[in-house]
C-alpha positions in Angstrom: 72.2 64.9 59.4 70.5 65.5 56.2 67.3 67.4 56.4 64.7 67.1 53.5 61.6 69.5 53.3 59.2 68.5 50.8 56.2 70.5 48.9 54.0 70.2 46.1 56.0 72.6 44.0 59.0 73.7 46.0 58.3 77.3 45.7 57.6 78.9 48.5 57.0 77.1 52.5 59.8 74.2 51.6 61.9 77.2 50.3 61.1 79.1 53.5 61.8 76.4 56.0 65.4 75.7 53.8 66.3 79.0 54.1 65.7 78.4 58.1 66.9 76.0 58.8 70.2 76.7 57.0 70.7 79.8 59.2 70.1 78.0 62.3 71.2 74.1 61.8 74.9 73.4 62.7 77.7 73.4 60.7 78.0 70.0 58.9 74.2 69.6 58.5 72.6 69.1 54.9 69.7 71.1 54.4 67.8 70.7 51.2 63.9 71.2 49.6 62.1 69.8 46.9 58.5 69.1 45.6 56.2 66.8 44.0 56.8 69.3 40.9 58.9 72.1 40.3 56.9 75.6 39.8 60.1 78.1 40.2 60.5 80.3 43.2 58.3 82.7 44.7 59.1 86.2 44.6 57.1 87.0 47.7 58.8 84.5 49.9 62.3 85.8 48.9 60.9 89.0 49.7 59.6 88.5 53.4 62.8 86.3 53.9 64.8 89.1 52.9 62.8 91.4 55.4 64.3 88.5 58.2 67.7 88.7 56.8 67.7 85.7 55.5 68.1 85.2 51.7 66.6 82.6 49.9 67.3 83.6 46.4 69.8 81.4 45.4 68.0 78.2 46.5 66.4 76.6 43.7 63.6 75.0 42.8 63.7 71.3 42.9 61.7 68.2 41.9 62.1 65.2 44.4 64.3 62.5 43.5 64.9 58.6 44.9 68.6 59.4 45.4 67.7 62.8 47.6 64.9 60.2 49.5 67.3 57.6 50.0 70.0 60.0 51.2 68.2 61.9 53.9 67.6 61.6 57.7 64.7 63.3 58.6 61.9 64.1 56.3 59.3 67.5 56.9 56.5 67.5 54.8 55.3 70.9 55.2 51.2 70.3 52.9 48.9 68.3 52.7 49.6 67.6 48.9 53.2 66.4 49.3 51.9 64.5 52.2 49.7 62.2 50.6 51.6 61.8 47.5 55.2 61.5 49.1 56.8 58.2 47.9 57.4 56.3 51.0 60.6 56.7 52.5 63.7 54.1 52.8 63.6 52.5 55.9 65.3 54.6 58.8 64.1 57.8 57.4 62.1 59.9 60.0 59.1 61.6 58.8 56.9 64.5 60.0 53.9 66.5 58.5 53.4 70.4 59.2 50.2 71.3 58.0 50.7 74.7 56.7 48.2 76.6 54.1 50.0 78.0 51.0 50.4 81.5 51.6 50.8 81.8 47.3 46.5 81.9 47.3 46.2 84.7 49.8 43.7 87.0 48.5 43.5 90.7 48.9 45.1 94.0 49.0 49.4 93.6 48.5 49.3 94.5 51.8 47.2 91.8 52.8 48.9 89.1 50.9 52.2 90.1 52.4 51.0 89.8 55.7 49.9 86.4 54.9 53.7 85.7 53.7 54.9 87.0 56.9 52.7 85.1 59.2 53.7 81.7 57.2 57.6 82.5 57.4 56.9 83.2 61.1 55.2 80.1 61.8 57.9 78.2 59.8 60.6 79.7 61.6 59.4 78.8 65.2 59.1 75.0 63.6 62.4 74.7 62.1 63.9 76.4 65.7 61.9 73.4 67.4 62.8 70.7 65.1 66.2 71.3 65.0 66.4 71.6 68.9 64.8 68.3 68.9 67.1 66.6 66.3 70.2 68.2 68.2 68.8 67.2 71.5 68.4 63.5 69.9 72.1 63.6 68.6 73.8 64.3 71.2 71.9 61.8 73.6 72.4 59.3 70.5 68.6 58.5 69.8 69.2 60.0 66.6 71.1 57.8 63.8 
């Protein structure tokens, strides 16, 4: 199984749900992220995923490209942005859309704003957990290819 999520810049919830689903998928599985664009990692989602114990640090940054499209299995675009401007997948590449707000315009004290990280990594978290139950649960009844 490769497993793709895509952003607009690949900076903090495709880096978030990488780092999740790398702790959790099983052994074998490719788990990668990208974006639209590139903008560099954000230091507050390294921070909140290093409060989980899971360190993102070393992912990088990624733009898309056609050979990581044609090379994955399941696509998760996790805004709105990537969404809509996502080139359209190879044929037998699954697709599905979270809608999450970018925690990277939270406004407020840093204690707000970090709560705002932490709610997004939370919510990420119990989507990658579900999506990968799923994807197992399709593999090992064979729907999955």
């Amino acid at each position: 199984m490769n497993l793709l999520f895509l952003c607009t810049g690949n900076s903090c919830r495709s880096q978030i749900a990488e780092g999740w689903a790398r702790k959790f998928a099983p052994p074998g599985w490719v788990i990668q992220s990208a974006g639209i664009e590139a903008h560099g990692k954000n230091p507050r989602a390294i921070a909140v995923m290093a409060e989980a114990g899971v360190d993102i640090s070393h992912q990088e940054s990624t733009r898309l490209t056609e050979d990581m499209l044609r090379a994955t299995d399941y696509l998760v675009t996790v805004c709105g942005h990537a969404d809509e401007h996502c080139p359209v997948p190879p044929p037998g590449v699954r697709k599905e859309h979270w809608p999450l707000s970018d925690p990277a315009i939270a406004t407020g004290s840093e204690d707000e704003i970090t709560d705002v990280f932490r709610a997004t990594r939370n919510d990420i978290k119990q989507r990658v957990m579900d999506l990968l139950a799923r994807l197992e649960k399709d593999d090992s009844t064979g729907a999955a290819s």
